[in-house]
Backbone bond lengths (Angstrom), bond angles and torsions (degrees), N, CA, C in turn:
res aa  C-N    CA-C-N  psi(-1)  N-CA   C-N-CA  omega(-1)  CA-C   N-CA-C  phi
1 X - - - 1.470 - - 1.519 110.72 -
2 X 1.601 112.56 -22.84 1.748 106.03 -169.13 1.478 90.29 -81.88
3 X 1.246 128.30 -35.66 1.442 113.67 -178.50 1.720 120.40 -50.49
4 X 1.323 114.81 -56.91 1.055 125.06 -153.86 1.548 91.50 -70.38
5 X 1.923 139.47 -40.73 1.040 141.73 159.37 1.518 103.79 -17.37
6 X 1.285 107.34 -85.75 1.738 138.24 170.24 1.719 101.97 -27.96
7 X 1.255 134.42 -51.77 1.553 121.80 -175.79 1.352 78.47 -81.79
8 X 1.572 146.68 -109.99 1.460 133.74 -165.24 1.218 123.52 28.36
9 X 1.722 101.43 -78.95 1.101 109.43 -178.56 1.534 132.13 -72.97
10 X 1.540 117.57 -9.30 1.439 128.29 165.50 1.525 115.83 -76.88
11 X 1.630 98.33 -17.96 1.809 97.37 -174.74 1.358 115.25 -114.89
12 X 1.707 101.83 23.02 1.760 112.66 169.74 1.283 100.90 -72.83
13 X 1.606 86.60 173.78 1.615 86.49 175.17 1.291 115.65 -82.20
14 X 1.777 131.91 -158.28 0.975 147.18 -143.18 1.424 88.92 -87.90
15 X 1.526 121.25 142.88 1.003 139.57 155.52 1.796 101.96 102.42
16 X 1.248 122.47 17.60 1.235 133.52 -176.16 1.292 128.48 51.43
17 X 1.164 135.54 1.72 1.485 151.22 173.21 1.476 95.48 -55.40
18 X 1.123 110.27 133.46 1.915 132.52 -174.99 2.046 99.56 -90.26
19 X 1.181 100.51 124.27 1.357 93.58 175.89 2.150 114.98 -62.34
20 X 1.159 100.52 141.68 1.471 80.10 174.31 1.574 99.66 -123.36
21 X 1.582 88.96 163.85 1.668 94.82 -177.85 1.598 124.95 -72.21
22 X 1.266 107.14 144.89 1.311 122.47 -146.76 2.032 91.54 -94.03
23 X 1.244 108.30 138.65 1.519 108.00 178.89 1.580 116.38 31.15
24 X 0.883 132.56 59.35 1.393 145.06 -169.02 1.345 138.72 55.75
25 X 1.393 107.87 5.97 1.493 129.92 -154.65 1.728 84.79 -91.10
26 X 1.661 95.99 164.87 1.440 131.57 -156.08 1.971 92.70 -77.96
27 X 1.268 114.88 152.75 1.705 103.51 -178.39 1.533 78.93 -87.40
28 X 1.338 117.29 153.18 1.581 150.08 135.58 1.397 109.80 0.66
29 X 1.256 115.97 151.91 1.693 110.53 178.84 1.216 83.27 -91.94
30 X 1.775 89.74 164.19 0.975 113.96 150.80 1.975 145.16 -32.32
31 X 1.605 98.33 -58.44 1.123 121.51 138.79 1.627 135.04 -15.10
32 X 1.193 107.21 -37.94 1.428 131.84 -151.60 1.605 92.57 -118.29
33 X 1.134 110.75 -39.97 1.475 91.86 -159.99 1.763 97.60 -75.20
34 X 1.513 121.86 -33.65 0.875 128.26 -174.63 1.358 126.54 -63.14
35 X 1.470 105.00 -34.63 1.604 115.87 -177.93 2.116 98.46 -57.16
36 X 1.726 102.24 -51.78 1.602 120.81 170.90 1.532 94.29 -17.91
37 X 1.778 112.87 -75.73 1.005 116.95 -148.28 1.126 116.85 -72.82
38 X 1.816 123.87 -23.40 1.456 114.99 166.22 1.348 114.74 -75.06
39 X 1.233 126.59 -17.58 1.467 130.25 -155.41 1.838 80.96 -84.52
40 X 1.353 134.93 -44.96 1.180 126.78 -153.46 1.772 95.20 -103.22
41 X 1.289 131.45 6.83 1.492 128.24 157.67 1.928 106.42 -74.07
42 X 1.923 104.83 -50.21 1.090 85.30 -171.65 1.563 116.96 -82.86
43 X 1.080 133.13 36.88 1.190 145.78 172.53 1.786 115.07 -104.07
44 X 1.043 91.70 -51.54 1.552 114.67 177.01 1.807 106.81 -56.11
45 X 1.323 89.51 -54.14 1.871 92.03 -174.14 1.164 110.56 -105.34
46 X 1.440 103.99 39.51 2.128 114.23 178.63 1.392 120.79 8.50
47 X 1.561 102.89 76.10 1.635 114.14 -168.19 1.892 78.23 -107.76
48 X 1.389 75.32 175.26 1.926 103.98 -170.01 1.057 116.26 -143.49
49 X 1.731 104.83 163.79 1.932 97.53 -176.13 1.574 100.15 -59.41
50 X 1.314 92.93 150.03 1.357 126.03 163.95 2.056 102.05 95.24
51 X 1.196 109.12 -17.07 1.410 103.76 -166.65 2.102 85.29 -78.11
52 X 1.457 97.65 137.93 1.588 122.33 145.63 1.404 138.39 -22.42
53 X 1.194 160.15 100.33 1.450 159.97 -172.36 1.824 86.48 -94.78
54 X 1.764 109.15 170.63 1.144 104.35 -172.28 1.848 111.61 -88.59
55 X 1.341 125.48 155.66 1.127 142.13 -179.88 1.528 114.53 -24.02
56 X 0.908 176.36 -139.75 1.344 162.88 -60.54 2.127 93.19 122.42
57 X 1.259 105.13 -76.57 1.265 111.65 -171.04 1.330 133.40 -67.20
58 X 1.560 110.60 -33.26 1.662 115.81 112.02 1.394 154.99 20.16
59 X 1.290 97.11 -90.26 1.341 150.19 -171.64 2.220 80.41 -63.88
60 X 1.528 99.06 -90.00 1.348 124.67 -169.19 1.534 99.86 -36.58
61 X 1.637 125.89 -31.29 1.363 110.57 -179.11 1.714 131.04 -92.78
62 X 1.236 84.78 -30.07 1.532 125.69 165.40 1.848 102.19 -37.84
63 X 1.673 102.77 -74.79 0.976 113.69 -166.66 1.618 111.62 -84.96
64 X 0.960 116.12 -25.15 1.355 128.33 172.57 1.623 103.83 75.43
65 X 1.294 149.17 48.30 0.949 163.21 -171.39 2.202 114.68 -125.88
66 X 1.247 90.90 157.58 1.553 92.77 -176.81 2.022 91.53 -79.48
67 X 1.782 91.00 162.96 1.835 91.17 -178.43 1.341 100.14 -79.52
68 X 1.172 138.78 -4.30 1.589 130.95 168.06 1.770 117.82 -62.87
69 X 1.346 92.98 -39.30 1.315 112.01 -173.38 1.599 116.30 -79.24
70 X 1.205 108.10 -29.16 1.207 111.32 174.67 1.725 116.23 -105.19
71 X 1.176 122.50 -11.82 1.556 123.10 150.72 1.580 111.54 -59.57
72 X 1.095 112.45 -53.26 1.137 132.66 -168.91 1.982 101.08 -46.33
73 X 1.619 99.28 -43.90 1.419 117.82 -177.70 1.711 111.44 -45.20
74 X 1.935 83.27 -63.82 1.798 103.53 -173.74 1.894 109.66 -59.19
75 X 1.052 85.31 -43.51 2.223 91.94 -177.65 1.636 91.81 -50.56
76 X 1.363 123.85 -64.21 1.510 102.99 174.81 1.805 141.10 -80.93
77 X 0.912 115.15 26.28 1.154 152.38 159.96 1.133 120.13 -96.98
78 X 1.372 134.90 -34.57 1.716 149.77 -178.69 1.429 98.96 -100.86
79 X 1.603 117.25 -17.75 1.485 108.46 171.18 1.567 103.04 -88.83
80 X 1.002 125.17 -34.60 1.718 132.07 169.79 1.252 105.99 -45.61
81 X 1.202 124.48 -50.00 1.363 121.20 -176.33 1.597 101.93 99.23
82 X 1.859 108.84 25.61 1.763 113.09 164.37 1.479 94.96 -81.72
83 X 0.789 137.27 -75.07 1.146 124.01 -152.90 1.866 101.50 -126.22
84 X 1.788 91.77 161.65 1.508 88.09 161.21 1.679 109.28 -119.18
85 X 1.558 104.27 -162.23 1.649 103.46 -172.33 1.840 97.82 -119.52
86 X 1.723 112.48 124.44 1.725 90.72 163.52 1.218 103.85 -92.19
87 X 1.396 97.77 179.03 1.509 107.69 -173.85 1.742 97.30 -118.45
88 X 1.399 108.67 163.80 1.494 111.69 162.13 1.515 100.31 86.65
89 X 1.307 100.01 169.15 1.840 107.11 -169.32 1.308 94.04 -56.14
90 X 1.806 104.41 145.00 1.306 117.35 -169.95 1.076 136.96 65.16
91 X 1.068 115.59 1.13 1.919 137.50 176.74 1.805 94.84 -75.81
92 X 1.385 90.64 160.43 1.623 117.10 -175.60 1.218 117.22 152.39
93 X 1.059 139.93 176.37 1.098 146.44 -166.61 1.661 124.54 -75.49
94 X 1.497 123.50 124.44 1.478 110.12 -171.34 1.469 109.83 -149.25
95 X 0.865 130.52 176.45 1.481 128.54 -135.61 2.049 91.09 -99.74
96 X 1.227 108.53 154.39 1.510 113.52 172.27 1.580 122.95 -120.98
97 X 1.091 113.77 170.80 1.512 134.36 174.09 1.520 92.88 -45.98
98 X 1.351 121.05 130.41 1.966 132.48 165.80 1.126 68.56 -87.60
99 X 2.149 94.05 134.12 1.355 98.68 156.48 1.353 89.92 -171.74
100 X 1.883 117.13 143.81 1.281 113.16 179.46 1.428 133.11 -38.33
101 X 1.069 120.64 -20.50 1.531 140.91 -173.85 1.386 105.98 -19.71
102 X 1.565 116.96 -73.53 1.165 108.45 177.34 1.304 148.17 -36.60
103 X 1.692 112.04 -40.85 1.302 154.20 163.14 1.580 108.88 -42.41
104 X 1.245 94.13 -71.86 1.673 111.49 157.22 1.645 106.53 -18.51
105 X 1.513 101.40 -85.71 1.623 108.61 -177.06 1.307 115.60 -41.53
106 X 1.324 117.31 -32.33 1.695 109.62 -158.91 1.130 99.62 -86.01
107 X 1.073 134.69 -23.14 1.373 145.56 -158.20 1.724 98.92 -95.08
108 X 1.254 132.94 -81.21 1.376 134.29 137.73 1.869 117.65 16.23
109 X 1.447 102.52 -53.06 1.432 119.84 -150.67 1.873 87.47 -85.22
110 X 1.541 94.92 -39.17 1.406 83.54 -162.44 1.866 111.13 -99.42
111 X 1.717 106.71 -8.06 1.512 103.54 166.76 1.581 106.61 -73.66
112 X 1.176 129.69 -26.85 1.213 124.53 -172.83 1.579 111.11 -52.07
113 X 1.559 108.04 -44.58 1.560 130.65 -169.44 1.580 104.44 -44.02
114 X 1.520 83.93 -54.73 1.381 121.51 -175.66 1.729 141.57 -61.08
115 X 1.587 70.53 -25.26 1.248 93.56 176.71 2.308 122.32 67.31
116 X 1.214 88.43 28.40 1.479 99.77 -178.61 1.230 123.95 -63.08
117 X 1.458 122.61 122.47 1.473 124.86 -156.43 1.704 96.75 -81.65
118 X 1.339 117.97 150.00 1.239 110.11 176.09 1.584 123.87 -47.42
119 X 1.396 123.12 -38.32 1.164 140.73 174.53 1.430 107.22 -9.93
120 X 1.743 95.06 -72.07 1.719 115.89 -167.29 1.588 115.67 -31.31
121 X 2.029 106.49 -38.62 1.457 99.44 -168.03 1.497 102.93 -78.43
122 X 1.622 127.44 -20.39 1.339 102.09 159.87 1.177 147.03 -54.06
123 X 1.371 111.71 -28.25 1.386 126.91 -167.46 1.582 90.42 -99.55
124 X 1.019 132.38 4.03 1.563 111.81 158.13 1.552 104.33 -115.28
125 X 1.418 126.52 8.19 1.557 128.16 179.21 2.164 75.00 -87.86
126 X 0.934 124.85 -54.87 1.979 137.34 -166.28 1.523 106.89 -57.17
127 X 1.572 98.91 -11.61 1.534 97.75 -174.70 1.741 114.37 -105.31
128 X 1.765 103.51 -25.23 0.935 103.78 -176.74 1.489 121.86 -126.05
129 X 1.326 101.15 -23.31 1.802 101.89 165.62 1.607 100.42 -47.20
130 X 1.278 117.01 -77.55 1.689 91.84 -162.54 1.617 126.75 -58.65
131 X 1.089 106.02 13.81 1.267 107.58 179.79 1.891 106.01 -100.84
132 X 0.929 111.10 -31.18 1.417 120.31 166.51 1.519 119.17 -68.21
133 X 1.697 117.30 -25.16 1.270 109.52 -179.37 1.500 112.55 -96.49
134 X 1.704 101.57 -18.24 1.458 81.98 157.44 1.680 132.15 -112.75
135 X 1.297 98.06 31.20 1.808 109.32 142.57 1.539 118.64 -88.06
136 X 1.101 112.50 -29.91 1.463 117.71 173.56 1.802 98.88 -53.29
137 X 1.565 91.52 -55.26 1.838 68.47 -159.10 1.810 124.55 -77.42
138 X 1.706 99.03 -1.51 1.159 79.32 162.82 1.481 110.52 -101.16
139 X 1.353 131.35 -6.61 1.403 103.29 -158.41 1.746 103.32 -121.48
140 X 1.903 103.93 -1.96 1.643 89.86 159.80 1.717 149.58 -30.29
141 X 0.871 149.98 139.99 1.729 164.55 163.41 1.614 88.19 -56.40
142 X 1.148 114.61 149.42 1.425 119.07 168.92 1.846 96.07 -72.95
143 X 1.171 110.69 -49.46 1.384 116.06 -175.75 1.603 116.23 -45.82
144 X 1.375 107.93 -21.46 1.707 124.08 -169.04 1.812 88.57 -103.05
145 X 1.038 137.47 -49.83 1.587 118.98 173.72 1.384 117.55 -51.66
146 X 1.401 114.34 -54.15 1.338 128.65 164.78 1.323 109.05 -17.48
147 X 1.449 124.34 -71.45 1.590 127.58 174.97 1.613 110.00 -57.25
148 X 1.015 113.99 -64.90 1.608 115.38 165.03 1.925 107.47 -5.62
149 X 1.311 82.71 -68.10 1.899 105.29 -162.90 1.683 104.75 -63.16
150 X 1.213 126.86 -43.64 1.590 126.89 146.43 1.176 129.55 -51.61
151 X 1.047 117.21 -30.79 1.599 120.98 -175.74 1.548 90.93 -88.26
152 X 1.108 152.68 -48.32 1.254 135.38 152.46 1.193 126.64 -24.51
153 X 1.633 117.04 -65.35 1.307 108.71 177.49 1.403 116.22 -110.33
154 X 1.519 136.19 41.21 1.299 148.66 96.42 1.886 106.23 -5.21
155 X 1.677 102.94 -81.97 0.998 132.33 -173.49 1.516 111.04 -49.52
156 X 1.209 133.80 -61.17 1.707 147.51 162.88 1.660 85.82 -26.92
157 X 1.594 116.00 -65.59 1.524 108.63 -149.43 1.264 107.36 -70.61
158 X 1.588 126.33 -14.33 1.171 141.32 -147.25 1.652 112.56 -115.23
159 X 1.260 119.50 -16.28 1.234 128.35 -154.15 1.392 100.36 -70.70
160 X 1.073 141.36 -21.53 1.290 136.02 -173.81 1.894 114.44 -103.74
161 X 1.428 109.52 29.98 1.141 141.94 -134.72 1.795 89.25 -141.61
162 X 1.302 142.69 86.91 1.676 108.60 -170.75 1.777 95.09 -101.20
163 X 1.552 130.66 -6.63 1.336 115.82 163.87 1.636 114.41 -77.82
164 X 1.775 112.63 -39.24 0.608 94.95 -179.11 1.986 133.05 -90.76
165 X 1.543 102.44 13.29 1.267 123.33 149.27 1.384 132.30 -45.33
166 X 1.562 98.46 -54.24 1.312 117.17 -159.97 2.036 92.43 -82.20
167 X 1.357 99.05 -35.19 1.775 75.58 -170.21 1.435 105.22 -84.48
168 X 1.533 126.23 -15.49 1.594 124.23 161.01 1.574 121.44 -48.50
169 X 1.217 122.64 -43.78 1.620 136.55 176.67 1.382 82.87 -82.28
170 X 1.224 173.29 102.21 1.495 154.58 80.64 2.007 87.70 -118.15
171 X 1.237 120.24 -34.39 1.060 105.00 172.29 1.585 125.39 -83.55
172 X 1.307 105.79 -27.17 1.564 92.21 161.39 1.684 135.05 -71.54
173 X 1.468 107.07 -26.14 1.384 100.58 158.56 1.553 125.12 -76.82
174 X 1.440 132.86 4.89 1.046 144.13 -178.66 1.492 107.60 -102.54
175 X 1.568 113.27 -34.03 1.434 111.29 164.78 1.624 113.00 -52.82
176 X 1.385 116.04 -63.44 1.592 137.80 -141.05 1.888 89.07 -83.14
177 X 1.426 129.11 -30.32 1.556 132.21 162.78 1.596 106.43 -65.03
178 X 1.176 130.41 -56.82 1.226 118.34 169.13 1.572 128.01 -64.52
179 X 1.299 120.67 -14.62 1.486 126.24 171.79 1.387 115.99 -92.65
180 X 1.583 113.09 10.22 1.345 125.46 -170.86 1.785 109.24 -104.85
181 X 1.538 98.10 -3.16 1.149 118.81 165.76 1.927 114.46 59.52
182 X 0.794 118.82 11.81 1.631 143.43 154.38 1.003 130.98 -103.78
183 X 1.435 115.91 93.47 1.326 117.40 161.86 1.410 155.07 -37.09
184 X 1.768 103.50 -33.02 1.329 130.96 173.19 1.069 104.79 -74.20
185 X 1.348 112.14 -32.47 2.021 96.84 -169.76 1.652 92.71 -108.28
186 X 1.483 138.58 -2.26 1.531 135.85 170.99 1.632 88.31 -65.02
187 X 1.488 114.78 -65.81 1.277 113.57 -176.11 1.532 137.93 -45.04
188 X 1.106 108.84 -32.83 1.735 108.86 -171.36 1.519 96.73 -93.20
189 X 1.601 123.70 -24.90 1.407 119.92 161.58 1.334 128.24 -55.59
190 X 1.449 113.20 -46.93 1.270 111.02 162.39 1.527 124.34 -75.88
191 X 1.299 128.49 2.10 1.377 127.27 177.59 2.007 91.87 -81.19
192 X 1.210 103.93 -52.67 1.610 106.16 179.13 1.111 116.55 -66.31
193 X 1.507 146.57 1.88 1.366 168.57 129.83 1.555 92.90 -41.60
194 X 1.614 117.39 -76.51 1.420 122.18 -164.78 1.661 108.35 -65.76
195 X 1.222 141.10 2.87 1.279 149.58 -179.69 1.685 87.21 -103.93
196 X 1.236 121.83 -64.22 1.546 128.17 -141.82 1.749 82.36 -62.29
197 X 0.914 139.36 -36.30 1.589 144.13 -145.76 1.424 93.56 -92.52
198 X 1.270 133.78 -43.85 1.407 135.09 -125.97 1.722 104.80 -120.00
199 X 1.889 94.48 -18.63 1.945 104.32 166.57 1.615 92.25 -87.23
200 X 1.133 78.12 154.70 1.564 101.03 -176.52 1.508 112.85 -109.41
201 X 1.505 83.30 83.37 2.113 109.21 174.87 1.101 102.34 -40.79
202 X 1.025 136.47 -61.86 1.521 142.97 -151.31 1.296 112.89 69.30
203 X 1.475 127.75 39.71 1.743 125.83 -136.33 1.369 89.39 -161.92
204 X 1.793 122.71 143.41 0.721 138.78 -163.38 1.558 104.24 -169.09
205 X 1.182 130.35 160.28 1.367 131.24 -139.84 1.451 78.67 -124.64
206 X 1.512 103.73 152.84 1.780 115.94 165.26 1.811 99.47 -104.27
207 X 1.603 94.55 165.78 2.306 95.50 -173.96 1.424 89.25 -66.00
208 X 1.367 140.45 -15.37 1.719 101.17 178.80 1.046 111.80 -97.41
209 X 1.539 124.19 -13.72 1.473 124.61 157.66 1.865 124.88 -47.02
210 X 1.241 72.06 -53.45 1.747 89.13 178.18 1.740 122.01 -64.90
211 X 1.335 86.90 -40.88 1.937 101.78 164.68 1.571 109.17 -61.38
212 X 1.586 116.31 -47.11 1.903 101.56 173.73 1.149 102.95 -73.42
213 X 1.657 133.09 -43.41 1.732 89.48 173.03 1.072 130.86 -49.12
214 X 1.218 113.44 -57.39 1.519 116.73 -177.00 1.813 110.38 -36.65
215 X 0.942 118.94 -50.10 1.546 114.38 177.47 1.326 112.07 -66.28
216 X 1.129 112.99 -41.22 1.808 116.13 170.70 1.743 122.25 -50.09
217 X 1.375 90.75 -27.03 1.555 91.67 -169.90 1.722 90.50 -88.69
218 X 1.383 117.96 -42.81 1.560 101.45 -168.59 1.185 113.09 -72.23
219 X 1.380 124.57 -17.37 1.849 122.72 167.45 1.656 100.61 -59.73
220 X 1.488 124.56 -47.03 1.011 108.71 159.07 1.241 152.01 -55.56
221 X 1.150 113.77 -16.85 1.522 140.20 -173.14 1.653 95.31 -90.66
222 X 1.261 122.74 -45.13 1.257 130.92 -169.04 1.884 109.82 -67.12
223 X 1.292 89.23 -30.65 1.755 86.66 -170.00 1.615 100.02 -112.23
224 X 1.175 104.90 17.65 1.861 103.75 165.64 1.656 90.54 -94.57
225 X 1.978 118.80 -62.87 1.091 114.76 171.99 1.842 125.84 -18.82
226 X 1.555 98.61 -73.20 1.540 96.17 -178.24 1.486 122.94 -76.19
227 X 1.910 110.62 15.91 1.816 108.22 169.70 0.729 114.46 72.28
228 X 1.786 132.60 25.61 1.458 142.27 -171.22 1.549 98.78 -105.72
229 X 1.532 128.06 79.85 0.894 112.34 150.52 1.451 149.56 39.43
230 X 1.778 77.60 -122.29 1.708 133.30 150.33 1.497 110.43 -13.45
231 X 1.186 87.48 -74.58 1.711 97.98 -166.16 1.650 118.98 -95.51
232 X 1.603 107.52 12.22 1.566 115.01 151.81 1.553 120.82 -75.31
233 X 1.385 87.05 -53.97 1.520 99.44 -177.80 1.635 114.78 -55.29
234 X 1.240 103.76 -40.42 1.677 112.25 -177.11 1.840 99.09 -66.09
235 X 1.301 120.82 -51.53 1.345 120.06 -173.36 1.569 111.66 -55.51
236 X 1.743 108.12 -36.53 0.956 96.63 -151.70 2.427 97.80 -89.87
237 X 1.441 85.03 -25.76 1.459 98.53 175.87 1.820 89.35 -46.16
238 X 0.603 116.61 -83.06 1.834 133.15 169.25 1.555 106.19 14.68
239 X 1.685 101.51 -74.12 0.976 138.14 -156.05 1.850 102.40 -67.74
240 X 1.362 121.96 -59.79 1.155 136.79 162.96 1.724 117.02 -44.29
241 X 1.425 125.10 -51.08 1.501 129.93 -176.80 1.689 97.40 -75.98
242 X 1.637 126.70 -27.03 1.294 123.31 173.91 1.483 117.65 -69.55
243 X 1.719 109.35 -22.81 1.396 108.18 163.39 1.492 128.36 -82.18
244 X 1.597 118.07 -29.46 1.152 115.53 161.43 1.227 124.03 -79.71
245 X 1.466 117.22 -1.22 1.458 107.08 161.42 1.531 141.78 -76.88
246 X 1.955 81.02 -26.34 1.925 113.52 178.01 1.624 91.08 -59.34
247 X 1.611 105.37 -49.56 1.710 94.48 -166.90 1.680 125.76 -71.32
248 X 1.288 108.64 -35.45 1.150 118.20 144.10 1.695 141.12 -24.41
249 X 1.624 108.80 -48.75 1.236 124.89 177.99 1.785 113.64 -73.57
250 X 2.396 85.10 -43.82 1.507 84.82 -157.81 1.764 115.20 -92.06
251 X 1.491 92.55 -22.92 1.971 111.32 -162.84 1.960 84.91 -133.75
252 X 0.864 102.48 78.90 1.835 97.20 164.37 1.705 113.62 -65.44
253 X 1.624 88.46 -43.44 1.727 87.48 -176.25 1.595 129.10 -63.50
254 X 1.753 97.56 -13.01 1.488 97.16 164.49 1.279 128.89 -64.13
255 X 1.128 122.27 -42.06 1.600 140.93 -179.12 1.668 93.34 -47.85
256 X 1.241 139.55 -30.62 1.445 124.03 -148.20 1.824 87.17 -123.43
257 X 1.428 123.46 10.02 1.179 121.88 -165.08 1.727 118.22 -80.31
258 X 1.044 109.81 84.47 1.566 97.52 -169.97 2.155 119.13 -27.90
259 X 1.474 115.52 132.49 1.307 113.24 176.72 1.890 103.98 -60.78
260 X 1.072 88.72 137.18 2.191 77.62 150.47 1.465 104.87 -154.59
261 X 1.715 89.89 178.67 1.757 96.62 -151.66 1.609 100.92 -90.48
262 X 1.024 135.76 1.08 1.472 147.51 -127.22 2.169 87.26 -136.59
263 X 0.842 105.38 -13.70 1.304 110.86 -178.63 1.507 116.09 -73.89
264 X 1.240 136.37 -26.49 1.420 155.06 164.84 1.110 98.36 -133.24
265 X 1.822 102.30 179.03 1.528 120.01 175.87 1.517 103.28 -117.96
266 X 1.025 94.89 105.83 1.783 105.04 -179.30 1.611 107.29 -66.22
């Protein structure tokens, strides 16, 4: 037990203070504290996907931990979707794409429990898409409308295109969440993005379906352009109740479809 005290306390944070347990609960594994400490190196030394973490042997001295304990670290970390593992000479561990993914899962993991009808993620896409488009329009980069305005007519050129439809509309709501300049709410949008993709609609858009999105999104695009708020949010509110209505008309039984976590690989 004095050991494991002793690694604890080497893998607190800065200034050596030992975390203590919170309302009576057990301190953190080991495991855990370590993943903390890589998760807060690559933060610290603003590394990026694809950049390297250090070697395995490294790693083991650094942290001063057994290699069980510290594999044990990376496997949950590689389940987060921080990092992945290469394989083959020169392989090890290196940093990945940030991306709601995880969020996705947890959420997934726990409607399943729950038993959450698909419905719910619409009505929280109804609660918060328009609220993102009208932060977009005031607080976009000209450089971030710019994409907006392609991804529109991406879509025009594309519409007769239904894969390449479908990945134009996942990128325009991924534009207009990141130009909304919040991360917290870019994120939990795209976790409900990574659910919406991963149930199996069984649903597919017809060209005049696909033609009103396409116009839906550039009314949207249009009133982020002119900084209207108001009249993003309304377009885009629009835009969202026109999709739960398609599903409604076309797949009713989805709406009542319980989510589960087992449905993709998060």
């Amino acid at each position: 037990m004095a050991n494991v005290d002793k690694v604890s306390q080497r893998l607190s944070s800065p200034g050596g203070a030992r975390r203590l347990p919170v309302n009576g609960t057990r301190p953190p594994k080991t495991a855990l504290l370590v993943a903390q400490r890589i998760v807060s190196e690559i933060a610290e030394r603003g590394l990026g996907p694809g950049d390297p973490l250090l070697p395995e042997r490294e790693m083991l001295a650094e942290y001063g931990v057994a290699r069980g304990t510290l594999r044990e670290a990376l496997r949950f970390l590689e389940m987060q979707n921080v990092i992945s593992i290469k394989m083959g000479p020169g392989g090890g561990p290196v940093v990945s794409e940030i991306s709601a993914r995880p969020i996705a899962g947890t959420i997934a993991l726990m409607s399943q429990l729950r038993r959450t009808p698909f419905k719910d993620v619409l009505e929280a896409r109804l609660v918060l898409e328009p609220a993102l488009a009208e932060r977009a329009a005031a607080r976009a980069s000209q450089e971030e409308i710019e994409a907006i305005q392609r991804s529109v007519e991406t879509m025009k050129a594309h519409v007769e295109d239904p894969r390449a439809f479908l990945d134009e509309n996942h990128r325009f709501h991924s534009l207009i969440a990141d130009a909304a300049g919040n991360d917290i709410l870019g994120s939990y949008l795209g976790s409900l993005h990574w659910i919406i993709d991963a149930t199996p609609l069984g649903a597919d858009y017809t060209l005049p379906e696909r033609r009103t999105v396409s116009r839906a999104h550039e009314r949207i695009a249009n009133a982020i352009v002119a900084r209207d708020g108001e009249a993003a949010a309304s377009a885009m509110r629009s835009h969202v109740k026109n999709f739960q209505a398609y599903l409604e008309r076309r797949h009713p039984e989805i709406l009542e479809m319980p989510l589960r976590w087992d449905q993709s690989s998060w």
